[in-house]
N, C-alpha and C positions, 0 to 999 in steps of 0.2 A: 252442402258443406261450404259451399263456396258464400253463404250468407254471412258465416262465419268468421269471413277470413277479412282482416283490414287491408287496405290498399297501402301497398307499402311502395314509393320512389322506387325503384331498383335503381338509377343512375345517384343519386343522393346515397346509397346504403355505402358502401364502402368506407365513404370518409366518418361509420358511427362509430367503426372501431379500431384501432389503435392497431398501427402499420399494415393496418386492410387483411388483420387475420383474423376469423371470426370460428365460432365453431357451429356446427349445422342446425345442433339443436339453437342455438341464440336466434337462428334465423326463421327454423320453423315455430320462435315463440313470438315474432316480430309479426307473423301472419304470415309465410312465406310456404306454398307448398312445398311436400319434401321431394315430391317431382321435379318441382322447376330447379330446385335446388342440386337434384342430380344432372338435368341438360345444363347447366347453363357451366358445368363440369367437365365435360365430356371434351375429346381433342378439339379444340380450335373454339371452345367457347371462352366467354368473357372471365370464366375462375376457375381455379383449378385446386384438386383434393390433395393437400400438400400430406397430412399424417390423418391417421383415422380419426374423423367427427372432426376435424379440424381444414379449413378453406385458406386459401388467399386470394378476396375480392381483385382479383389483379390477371390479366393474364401474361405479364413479365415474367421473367427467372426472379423469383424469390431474392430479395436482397437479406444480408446478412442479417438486419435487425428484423427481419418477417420470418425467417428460420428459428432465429429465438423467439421472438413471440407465440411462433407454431408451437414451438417445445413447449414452453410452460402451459400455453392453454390445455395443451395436450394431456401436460402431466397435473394441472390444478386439482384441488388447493392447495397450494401453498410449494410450487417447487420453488426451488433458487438454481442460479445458474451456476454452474461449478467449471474446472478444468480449464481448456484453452481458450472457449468464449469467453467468459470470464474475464479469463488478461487478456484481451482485447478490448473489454470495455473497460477495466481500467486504465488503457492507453497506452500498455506494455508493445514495446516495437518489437522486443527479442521473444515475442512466444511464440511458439514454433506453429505452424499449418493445423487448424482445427480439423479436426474428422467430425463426426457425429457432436450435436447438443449436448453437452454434458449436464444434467440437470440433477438436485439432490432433492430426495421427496424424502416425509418421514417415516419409518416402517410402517407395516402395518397394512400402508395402501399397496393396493395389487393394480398396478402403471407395469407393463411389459415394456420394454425398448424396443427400436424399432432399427431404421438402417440410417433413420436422420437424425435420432435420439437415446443418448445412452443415459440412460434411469439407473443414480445410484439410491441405496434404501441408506438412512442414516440413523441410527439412535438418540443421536444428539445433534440436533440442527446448529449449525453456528447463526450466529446474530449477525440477517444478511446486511450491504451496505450498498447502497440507489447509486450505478452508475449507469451513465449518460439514458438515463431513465429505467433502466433495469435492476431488481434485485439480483446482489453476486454475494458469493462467498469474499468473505476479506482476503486482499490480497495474500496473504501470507498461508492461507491453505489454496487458494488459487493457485499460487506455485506450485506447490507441493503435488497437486494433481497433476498441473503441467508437467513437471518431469521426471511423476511417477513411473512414465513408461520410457523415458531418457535412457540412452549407453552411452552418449558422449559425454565427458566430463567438458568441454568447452563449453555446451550447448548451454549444460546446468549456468555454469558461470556467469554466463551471459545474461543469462535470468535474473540470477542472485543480482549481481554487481549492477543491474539498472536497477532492481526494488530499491536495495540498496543506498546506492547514491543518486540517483537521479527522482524515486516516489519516496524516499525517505522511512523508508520501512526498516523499523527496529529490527537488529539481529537478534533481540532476543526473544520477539515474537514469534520470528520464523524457529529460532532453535526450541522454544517450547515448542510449537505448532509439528516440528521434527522429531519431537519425542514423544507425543502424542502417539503419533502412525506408529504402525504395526511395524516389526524386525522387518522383515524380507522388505529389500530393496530402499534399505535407508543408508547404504554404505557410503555410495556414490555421494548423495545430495548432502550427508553432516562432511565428511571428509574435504567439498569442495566448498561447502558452506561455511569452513572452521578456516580454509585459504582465503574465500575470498574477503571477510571480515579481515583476517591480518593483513590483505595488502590494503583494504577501506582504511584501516588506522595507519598504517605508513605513507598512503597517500592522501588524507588529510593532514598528517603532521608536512609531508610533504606541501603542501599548498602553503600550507601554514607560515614554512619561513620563507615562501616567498611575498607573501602577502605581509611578512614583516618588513624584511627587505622594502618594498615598494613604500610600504609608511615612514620611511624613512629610520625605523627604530633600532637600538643595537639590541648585538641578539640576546634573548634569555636566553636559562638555562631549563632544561628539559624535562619533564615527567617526574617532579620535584611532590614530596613530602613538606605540609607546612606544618607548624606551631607557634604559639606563640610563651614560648616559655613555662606554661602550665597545662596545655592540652594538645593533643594532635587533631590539628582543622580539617587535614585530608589533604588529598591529592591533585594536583591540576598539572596540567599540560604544557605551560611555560610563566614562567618566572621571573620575571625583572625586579634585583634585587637594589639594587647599587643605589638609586635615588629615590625611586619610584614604590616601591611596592604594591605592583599591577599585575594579577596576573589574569590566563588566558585559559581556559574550560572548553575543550571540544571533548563536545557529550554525543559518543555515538547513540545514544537514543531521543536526541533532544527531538529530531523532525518526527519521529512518531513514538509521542513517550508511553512507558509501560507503566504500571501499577506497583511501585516497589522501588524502582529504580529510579521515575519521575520525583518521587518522596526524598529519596536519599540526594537527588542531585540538587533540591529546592533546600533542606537543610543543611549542604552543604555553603551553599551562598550564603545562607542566611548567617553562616557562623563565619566565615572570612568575611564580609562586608561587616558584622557587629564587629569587628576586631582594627576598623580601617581601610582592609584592604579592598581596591576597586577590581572588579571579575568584569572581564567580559567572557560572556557565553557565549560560541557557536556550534555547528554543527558541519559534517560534512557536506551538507547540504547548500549549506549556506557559503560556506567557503567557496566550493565549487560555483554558487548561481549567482551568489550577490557577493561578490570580491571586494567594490567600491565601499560598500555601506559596511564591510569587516574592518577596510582599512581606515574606515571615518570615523569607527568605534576605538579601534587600538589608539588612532593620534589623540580621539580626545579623552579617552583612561587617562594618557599618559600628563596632557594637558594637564584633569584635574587633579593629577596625583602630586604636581610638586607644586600647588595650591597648600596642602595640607599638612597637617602634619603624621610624620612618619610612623605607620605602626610599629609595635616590637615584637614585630612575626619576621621567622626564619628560615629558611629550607631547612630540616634536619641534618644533622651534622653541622652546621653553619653554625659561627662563635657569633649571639648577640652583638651588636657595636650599639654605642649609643647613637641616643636621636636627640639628644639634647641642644646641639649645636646645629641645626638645621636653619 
């Protein structure tokens, strides 16, 4: 038998596979007896049998990213990462202490869990997304696993309010993603999820006039209806009427736009800019991370707006005046 077997490096094998977790058979296809491949396992040897049929060429304590690795090889073809791993590799600080691999395979296959991996079965795979080199579930069902097994409403928050405002995650994908899931146990996470959006839009409007302030601009007026005399353009967020007709669009969906709402917020610009009026668009996000380049945009709206000449668009209720004399 041994004619048959190629000579394989064993000091070179480690680095063939990706965070030095391999599975046994790769190894006895490499020409690797299945013997050597159990000693060299065993207490105090150079690897160790982290899940069934699955290794880590290493004999350290498993780092986090060879845990997943483990998992998926484990559960292959084709799992995804799901739950708190997950928001850990999309770089979430508030998710809470992982237990077990949360990994999502699709029905069908018979994957048993273990005590390092929990195998859920899905119907409908979601379209995974490559972080820091792993397939994961999109953040917004990531959460959702994450604080499926949640009782403190803080803990959720915490969660919510970083997707939120800090990775830019639409509230409306998470509130579909929330209606999706099953009744039991959705009280919590829409009730805190339906708070922490109202204080996102109070505390964007909140940045807001202070980043007015700092541009030096006087204040609009707030969450204003426009027209221009024969149609209603829609709604924005502040208003400067008096010289300028500038206003200002914070789109809580801008940082991660959805399909529907992305559409309505693009022909919404496109109808107040044909009409004159100069829009700047931000986002919570941006308020919050890039303040300078918010308030570079507001001075110079305002700059080219008394360049031009004045549209005959109104807040509703607001009596026309003329532009004639400008």
């Amino acid at each position: 038998m041994s004619g048959d077997r190629t000579l394989v490096d064993l000091t070179a094998l480690p680095d063939l596979f990706a965070h030095r977790v391999a599975r046994a058979a790769d190894l006895v296809a490499l020409g690797i007896f299945g013997g050597t491949v159990h000693r060299k396992c065993l207490p105090g040897g150079p690897w160790q049998r982290l899940l069934p049929g699955v290794l880590v060429l290493d004999s350290s304590p498993p780092t986090r990213s060879q845990l997943i690795q483990a998992a998926l090889r484990y559960a292959e073809p084709g799992p995804i990462v799901a739950g708190g791993y997950a928001l850990l590799l999309h770089g979430m600080r508030t998710a809470p202490r992982p237990g077990p691999v949360h990994v999502l395979i699709p029905n069908g296959r018979r994957v048993r869990g273990t005590r390092l991996v929990m195998v859920e079965h899905a119907s409908l795979m979601p379209k995974p997304v490559l972080r820091q080199g792993f397939l994961v579930t999109p953040l917004e069902r990531a959460l959702l696993d994450g604080v499926r097994r949640l009782h403190h409403g803080e803990q959720v928050r915490a969660m919510f309010s970083e997707a939120i405002w800090d990775k830019g995650l639409s509230p409306v994908l998470l509130e579909a993603a929330l209606a999706a899931e099953s009744q039991q146990g959705r009280t919590l996470p829409r009730r805190v999820l339906a708070d922490v959006v109202d204080r996102a839009r109070t505390a964007a409007e909140g940045l807001s006039r202070q980043l007015i302030h700092a541009a030096g601009l006087p204040r609009p007026r707030w969450h204003v209806l426009l027209e221009d005399g024969e149609a209603c353009l829609g709604a924005v967020s502040c208003w400067w009427d008096d010289d300028d007709a500038v206003a200002m669009d914070i789109d809580m969906e801008a940082d991660n736009p959805v399909a529907g709402t992305h559409a309505k917020a693009l022909d919404r610009h496109a109808m107040l800019t044909s009409t004159g009026v100069i829009v700047v668009h931000t986002s919570p996000r941006r308020l919050r991370h890039r303040q300078a380049e918010v308030i570079s945009e507001l001075r110079r709206a305002h700059g080219r707006a008394r360049t031009r000449q004045h549209p005959r668009v109104t807040a509703r209720g607001q009596h026309p005046r003329s532009r004639d004399a400008r």
